[in-house]
Structures are given as structure tokens and as C-alpha cells.
C-alpha positions in Angstrom: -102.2 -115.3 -46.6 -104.3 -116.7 -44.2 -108.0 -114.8 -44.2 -110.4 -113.9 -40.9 -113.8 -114.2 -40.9 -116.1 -111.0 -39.5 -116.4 -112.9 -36.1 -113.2 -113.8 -35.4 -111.7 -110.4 -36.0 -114.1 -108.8 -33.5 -112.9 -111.2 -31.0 -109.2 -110.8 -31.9 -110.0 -107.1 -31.3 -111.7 -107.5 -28.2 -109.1 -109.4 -26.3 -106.2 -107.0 -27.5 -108.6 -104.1 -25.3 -108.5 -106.2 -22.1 -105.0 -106.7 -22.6 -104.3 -103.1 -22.9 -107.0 -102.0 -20.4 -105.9 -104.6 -17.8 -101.4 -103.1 -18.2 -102.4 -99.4 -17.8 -105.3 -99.9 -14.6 -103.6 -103.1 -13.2 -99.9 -101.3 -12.8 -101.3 -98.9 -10.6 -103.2 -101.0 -8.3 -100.0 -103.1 -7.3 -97.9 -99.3 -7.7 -99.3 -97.2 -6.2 -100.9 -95.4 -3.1 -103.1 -99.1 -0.6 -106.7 -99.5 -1.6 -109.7 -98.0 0.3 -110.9 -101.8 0.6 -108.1 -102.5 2.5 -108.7 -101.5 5.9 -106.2 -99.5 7.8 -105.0 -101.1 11.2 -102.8 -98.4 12.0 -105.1 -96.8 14.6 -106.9 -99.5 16.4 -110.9 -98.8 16.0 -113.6 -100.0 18.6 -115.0 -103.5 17.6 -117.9 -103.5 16.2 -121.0 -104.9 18.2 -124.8 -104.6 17.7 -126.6 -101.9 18.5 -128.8 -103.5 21.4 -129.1 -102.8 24.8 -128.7 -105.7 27.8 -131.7 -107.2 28.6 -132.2 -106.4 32.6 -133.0 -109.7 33.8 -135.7 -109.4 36.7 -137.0 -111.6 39.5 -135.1 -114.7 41.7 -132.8 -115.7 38.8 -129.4 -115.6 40.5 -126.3 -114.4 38.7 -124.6 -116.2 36.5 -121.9 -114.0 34.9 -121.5 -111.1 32.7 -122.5 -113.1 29.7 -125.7 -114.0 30.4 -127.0 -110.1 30.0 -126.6 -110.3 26.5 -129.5 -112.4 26.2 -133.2 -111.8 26.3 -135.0 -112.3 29.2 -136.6 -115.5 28.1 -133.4 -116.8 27.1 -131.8 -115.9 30.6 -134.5 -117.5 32.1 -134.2 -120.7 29.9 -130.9 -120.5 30.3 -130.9 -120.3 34.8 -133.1 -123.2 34.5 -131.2 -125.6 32.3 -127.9 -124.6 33.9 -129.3 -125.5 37.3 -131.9 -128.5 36.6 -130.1 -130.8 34.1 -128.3 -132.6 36.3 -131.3 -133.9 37.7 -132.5 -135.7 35.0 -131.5 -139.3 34.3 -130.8 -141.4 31.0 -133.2 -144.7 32.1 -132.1 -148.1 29.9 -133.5 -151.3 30.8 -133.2 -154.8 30.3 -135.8 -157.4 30.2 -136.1 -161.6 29.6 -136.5 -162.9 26.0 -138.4 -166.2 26.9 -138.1 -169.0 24.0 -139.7 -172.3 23.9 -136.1 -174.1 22.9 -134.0 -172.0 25.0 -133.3 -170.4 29.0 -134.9 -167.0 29.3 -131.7 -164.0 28.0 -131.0 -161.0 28.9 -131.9 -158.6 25.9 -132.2 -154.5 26.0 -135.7 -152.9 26.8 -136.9 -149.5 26.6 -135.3 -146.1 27.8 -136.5 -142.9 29.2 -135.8 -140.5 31.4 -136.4 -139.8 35.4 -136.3 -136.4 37.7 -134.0 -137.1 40.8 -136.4 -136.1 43.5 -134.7 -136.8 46.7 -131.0 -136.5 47.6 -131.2 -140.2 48.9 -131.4 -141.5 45.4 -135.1 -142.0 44.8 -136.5 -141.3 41.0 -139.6 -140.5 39.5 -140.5 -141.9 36.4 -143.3 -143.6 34.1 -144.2 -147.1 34.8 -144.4 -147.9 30.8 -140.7 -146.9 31.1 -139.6 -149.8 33.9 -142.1 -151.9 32.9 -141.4 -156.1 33.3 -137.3 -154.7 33.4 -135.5 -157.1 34.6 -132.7 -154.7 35.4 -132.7 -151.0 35.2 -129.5 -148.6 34.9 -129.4 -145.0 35.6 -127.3 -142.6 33.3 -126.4 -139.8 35.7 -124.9 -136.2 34.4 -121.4 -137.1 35.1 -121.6 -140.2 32.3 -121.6 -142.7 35.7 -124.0 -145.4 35.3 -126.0 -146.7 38.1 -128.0 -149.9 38.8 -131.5 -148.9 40.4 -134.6 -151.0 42.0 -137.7 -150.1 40.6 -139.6 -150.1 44.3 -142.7 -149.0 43.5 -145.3 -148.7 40.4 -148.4 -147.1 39.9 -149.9 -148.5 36.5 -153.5 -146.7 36.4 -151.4 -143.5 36.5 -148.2 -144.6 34.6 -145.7 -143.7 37.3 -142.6 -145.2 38.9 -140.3 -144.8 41.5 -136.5 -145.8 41.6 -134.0 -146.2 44.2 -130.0 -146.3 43.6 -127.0 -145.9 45.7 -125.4 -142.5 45.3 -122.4 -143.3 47.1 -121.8 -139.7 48.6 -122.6 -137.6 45.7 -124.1 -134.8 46.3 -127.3 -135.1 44.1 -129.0 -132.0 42.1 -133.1 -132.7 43.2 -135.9 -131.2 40.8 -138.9 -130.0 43.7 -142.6 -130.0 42.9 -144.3 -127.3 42.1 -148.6 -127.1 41.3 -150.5 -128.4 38.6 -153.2 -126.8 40.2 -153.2 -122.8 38.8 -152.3 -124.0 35.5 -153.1 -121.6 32.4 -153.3 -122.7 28.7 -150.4 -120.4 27.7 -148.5 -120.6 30.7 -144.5 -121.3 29.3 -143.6 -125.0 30.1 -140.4 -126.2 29.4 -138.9 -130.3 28.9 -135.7 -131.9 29.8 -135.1 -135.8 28.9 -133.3 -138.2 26.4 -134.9 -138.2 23.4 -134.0 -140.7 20.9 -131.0 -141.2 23.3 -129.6 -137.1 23.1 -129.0 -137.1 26.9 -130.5 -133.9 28.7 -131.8 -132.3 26.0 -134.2 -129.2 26.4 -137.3 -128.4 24.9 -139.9 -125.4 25.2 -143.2 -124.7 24.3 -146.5 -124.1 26.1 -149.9 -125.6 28.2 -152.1 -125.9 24.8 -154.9 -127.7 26.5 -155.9 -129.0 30.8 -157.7 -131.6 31.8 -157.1 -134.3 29.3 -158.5 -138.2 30.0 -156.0 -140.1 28.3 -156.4 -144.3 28.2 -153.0 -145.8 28.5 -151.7 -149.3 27.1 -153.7 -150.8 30.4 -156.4 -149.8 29.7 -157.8 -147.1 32.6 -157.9 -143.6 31.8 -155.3 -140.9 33.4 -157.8 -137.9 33.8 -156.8 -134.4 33.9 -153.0 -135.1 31.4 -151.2 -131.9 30.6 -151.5 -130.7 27.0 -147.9 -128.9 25.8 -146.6 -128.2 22.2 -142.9 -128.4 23.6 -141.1 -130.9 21.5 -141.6 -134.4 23.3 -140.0 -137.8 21.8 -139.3 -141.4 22.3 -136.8 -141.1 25.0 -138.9 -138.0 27.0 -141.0 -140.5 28.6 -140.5 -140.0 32.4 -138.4 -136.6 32.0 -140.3 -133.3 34.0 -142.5 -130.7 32.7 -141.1 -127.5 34.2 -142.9 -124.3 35.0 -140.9 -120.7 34.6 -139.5 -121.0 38.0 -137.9 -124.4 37.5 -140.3 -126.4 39.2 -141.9 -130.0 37.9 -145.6 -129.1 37.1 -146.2 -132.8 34.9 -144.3 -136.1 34.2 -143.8 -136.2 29.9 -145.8 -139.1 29.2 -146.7 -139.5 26.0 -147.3 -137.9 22.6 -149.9 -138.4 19.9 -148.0 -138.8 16.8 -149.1 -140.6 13.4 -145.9 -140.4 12.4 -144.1 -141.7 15.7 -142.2 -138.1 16.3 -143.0 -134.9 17.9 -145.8 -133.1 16.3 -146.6 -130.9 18.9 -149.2 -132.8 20.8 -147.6 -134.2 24.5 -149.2 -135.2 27.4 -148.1 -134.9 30.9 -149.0 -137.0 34.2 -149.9 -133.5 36.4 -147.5 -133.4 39.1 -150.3 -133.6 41.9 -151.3 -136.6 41.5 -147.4 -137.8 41.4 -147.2 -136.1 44.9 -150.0 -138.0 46.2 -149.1 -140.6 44.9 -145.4 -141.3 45.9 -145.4 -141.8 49.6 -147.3 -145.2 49.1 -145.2 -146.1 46.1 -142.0 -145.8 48.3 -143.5 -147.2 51.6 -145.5 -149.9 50.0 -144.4 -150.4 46.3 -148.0 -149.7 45.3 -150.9 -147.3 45.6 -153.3 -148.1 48.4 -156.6 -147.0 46.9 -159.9 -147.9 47.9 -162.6 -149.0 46.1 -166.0 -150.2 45.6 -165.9 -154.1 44.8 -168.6 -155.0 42.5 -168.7 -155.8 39.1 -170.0 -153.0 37.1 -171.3 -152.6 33.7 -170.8 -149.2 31.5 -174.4 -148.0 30.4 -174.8 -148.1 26.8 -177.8 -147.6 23.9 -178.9 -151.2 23.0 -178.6 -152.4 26.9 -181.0 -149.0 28.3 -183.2 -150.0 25.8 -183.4 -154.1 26.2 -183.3 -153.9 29.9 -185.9 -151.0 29.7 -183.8 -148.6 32.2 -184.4 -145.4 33.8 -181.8 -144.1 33.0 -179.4 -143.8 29.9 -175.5 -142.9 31.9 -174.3 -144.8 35.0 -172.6 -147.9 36.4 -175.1 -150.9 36.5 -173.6 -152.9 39.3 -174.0 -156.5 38.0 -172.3 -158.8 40.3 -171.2 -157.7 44.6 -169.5 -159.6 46.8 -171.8 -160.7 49.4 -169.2 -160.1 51.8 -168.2 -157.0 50.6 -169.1 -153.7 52.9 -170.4 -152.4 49.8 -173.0 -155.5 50.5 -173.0 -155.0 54.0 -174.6 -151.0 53.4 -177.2 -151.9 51.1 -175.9 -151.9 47.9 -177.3 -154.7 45.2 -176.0 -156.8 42.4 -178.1 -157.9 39.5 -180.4 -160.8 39.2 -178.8 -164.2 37.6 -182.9 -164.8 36.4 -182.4 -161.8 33.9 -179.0 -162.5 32.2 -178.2 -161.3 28.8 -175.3 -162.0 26.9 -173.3 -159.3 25.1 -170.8 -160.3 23.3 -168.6 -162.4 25.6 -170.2 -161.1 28.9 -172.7 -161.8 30.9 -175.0 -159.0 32.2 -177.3 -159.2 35.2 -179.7 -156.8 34.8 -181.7 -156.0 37.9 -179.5 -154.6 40.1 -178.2 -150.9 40.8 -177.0 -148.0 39.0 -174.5 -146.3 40.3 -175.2 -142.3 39.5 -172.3 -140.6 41.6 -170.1 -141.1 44.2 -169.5 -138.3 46.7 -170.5 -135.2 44.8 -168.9 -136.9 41.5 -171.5 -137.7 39.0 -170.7 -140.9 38.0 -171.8 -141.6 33.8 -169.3 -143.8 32.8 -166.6 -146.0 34.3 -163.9 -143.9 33.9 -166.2 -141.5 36.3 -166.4 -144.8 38.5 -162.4 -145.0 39.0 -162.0 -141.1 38.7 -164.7 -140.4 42.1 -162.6 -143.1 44.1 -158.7 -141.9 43.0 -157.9 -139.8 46.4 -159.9 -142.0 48.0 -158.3 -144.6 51.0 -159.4 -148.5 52.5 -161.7 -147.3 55.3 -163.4 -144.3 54.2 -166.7 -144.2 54.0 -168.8 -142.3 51.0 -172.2 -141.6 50.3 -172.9 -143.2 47.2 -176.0 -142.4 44.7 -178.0 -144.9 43.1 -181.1 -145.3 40.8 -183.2 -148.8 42.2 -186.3 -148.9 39.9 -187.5 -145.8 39.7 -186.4 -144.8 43.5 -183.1 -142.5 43.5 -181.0 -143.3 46.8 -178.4 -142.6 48.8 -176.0 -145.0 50.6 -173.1 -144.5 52.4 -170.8 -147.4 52.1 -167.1 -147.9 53.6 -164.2 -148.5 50.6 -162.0 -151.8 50.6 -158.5 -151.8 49.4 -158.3 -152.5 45.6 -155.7 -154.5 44.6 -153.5 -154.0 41.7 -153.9 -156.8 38.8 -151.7 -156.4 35.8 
């Protein structure tokens, strides 16, 4: 006879109970009366839906269907905006020359970026890093068509660009400007563009700073950028900065990134300066700015001090042209008998500081550039200057500066 241990006859035992426990409760589930878990269809209930009342959408947004009431305000808004906007914005890939030493310059792919449609005769505004030394540039429009452009005009100091392509009797969607003026840190900004390639994608956030000097890759210094946390990528460059109401307030221009992604520090061109800006772009493929010809020198510690200056902030100007009208009103380069060297350059100390321009103090270069940037060949501006220990004011008529890349 074959013996059990303890442990196995528990388990024996154990198994005979589910058995019996599983042919007397089991039976009567298949048996007899349906379930309460299994709902009865017989009278056709209400479907269920969330206890939430439709948002009442306020203000200009036009209608656009039953559907949209479900969603909250912000939403709607986001919503209005994208639906209406998005077509306006443009995929930008470019091609540029690959020079060799062994073989003919080839055709290779550039950057890519994105571009507002801002005029229903196929002109587009972009960034100038975006087009920059393309040697041909297609336009990705909504409808997947893609379009050759001409980069016609290109405003590096700013980092802005205009295109031109043929619509061919479409009837183009146009983004309109709006003010970069009344901005509020706060104020809900939103971002349309191509990043990393994902064509019209959106992107919200808010104005988290104003006023921003920025130094591009050229070196000069875009005052007054547009701080925004909304999500801005490789791709975005060129792509507009949208107020609530749908209107470009900034061009995306840039992001400061360790990493290389969006960390929720962008920049933005403001859109004012793009609307000065344009008109000469399209009528003469460049920005006619004027400008004070003269070589000037940045104050700093170690020159004040060698050179013995009045004062410690300005623009020495170390070389004119004596032919210049900045010449011709009185103002004074440096003398060639007191030349220093720093670094690479030579310094001619002697001659004047420039201390402001118009009612612009004037500290640093940047201030130099920034007191003449709405400024046109011709006008005339009183300029403020430190000669020895005399403070003066000279009134001096602008030349056109020309654009050296």
C-alpha cells in the first residue's frame, strides 16, 4: 500500500474542495437566472458623458462647428488659430555648393526651416541663417506641393529673409503682423514651424523675458529678441510667433540649448523691426541704413587707463574718412603719433569719443549700431562727443552703410 506523507494529503484534500465547490456554484452560473455584471441592453439607456458644461467661447473666434464647444476656451482658441494659420507656414530646404580642391563644385543639401507666407503674391518671411549661401531653395507648401523660391532680399544684422515663388493661381493663406510693441512677460504666445522636419507643428507657451540683445553667428547684436518658453527646435527657425489673436508678434530665431533641443529658452526677431525692415529687402534686396563711417574702438579697462581718458564707456573714433560727412561736420579720428597696439589692432588714441547719438547714450558698440538702426542715408543727427575734457555736440548727416559679409 502506497503511504502519504502529512503534506501531500492536505493538498489531496484541498483540491477535492475546489472541485466540489467549483460543480455546485459553477452549475448555476451557466443555469440559471443572467448575471448582474452583464448589462441589460433591453431598454436602451442614455450614453454616458462627463459631467461638464460647454465652454462658452467668447470674443472674434468664428464658428467652427458643434464640436469645438466641448473644449476649453484656451483650447478653442488654439484650436481657431491653428485651423486658420497653418497653411501659412512653409517647410524651407535648401541646397548649397560643396567646393573640393580635385573636383567641380556639387550640389549637396543645406539647412531647413520654416517661413510665414506674408503676401498673397508669393513673398516669405524668414531668417537669413535659414537661406544662407543656398544655392537653391524649395518651398514645402500645405498641400505637399513643392516650390522653387528666390531668396530676394537679406538682412544679416537682424537675421531675416525674404522669398519670392510663383503661386500659380493659388489662392494663398497670409499670416498679418501684429505689434511687438505692448508686449507683457506672460502674455500667451504661440509657434508654428517644422521642427526636426514635423511639418506645421504647433507649440505654446509664453513671453518669459523682452528686450533681449542677442549676438548672432555674424557677429552684431539683434537688440530687443523675444524671450518664449514655447517649445522651439531645429527646424522652427524662420516659423512666426503668434499672439492670441493669430497675429505674428516675432520671427523664432533661435534657442539657447546645451543640449541642442528645446529647453524652454527661444528667441524671437520682434516683428517690428521685420516690418521695417521688409519694404527695402523686397525693393532693394538689402537694408538701406545709414551710418556713421569711422572706425571705432569699444572702450575698455586697460585702454582708459593707458590712454589716460575721461571717460571709462563710449566709442573712441580711431580712424574717419576724410571725405566722409561725418569729417565734413567736425568730427575727429585719432592721431597716427599716439598708436598702440592691442592685440592685432592698431589704436589711435587722440581722437573722439562718441557718448550718444540722438538721445541714445552710446557705451558700447552694440549702442553705436543700435542709435543708428531706424536711421536712413541722408539724415542728419546730433551726435555727442567727449574731446579732451570738452563735451560737444555735432550734428552730422548719415552715409549709406553697406552690407559686408
Amino acid at each position: 500500500m502506497r503511504l502519504y506523507s502529512r503534506g501531500q494529503v492536505i493538498f489531496y484534500s484541498f483540491c477535492s474542495a475546489l472541485v466540489v465547490f467549483l460543480i455546485l456554484f459553477g452549475f448555476g452560473m451557466f443555469t440559471g437566472e443572467e448575471s448582474s455584471a452583464v448589462a441589460d441592453h433591453s431598454d436602451a439607456a442614455e450614453p454616458f458623458v462627463l459631467n461638464v458644461s460647454p465652454t462658452e467661447i467668447s470674443g472674434d473666434i468664428p464658428a467652427i462647428g458643434v464640436a469645438l464647444q466641448t473644449y476649453e476656451a484656451d483650447e478653442a482658441e488654439n484650436i481657431e488659430i491653428y485651423d486658420r494659420l497653418n497653411e501659412a507656414v512653409v517647410n524651407i530646404t535648401t541646397e548649397v555648393l560643396y567646393h573640393s580642391w580635385f573636383t567641380e563644385p556639387v550640389p549637396s543639401e543645406g539647412t531647413s526651416g520654416s517661413g510665414s507666407i506674408i503676401d498673397t503674391r508669393g513673398y516669405v518671411l524668414t531668417n537669413h541663417h535659414v537661406v544662407e549661401n543656398a544655392y537653391k531653395v524649395y518651398l514645402t507648401l500645405a498641400d505637399g506641393s513643392q516650390m522653387e523660391g528666390e531668396v530676394i532680399g537679406t538682412d544679416y544684422e537682424n537675421d531675416l529673409a525674404v522669398i519670392k515663388f510663383d503661386p500659380q493661381d493659388r489662392e494663398l493663406v497670409t499670416i498679418s503682423f501684429g505689434s511687438s510693441a505692448g508686449l507683457k512677460v506672460g502674455q500667451k504666445v504661440l509657434a508654428i514651424g517644422n521642427p526636426f522636419a514635423l511639418d506645421r507643428t504647433l507649440t505654446t507657451g509664453i513671453v518669459s523675458g523682452l528686450g533681449r540683445p542677442l549676438k548672432t553667428d555674424t557677429g552684431y547684436i539683434i537688440n530687443n529678441m523675444i524671450q518664449t518658453d514655447a517649445s522651439i527646435n531645429p527646424g522652427n527657425s524662420g516659423g512666426p510667433l503668434l499672439n492670441s489673436k493669430g497675429e505674428m508678434i516675432g520671427i523664432n530665431t533661435m534657442i539657447y540649448s546645451p543640449s541642442g533641443g528645446s529647453v524652454g529658452v527661444g528667441f524671437a526677431v520682434p516683428v517690428d523691426t521685420a516690418r521695417r525692415v521688409i519694404p527695402d529687402l523686397i525693393n532693394y534686396g538689402t537694408v538701406k541704413r545709414g551710418t556713421i563711417n569711422i572706425v571705432g574702438i569699444q572702450l575698455f579697462p586697460s585702454l582708459v587707463r593707458y590712454g589716460r581718458l575721461p571717460v571709462s564707456q563710449g566709442v573712441l573714433i580711431s580712424r574717419i574718412d576724410p571725405s566722409s560727412p561725418a569729417a565734413e561736420a567736425g568730427l575727429r579720428g585719432g592721431d597716427r603719433e599716439q598708436a598702440v597696439k592691442s592685440g592685432s589692432s592698431i589704436i589711435y588714441l587722440g581722437g573722439d569719443i562718441i557718448v550718444a547719438i540722438g538721445d541714445k547714450s552710446v557705451s558700447s558698440l552694440s549702442d553705436f549700431y543700435s542709435a543708428l538702426e531706424d536711421s536712413r542715408p541722408g539724415d542728419v543727427v546730433p551726435v555727442t562727443v567727449i574731446r579732451g575734457n570738452d563735451r560737444k555736440i555735432i550734428e552730422v548727416e548719415l552715409s549709406e552703410r553697406r552690407q559686408s559679409y
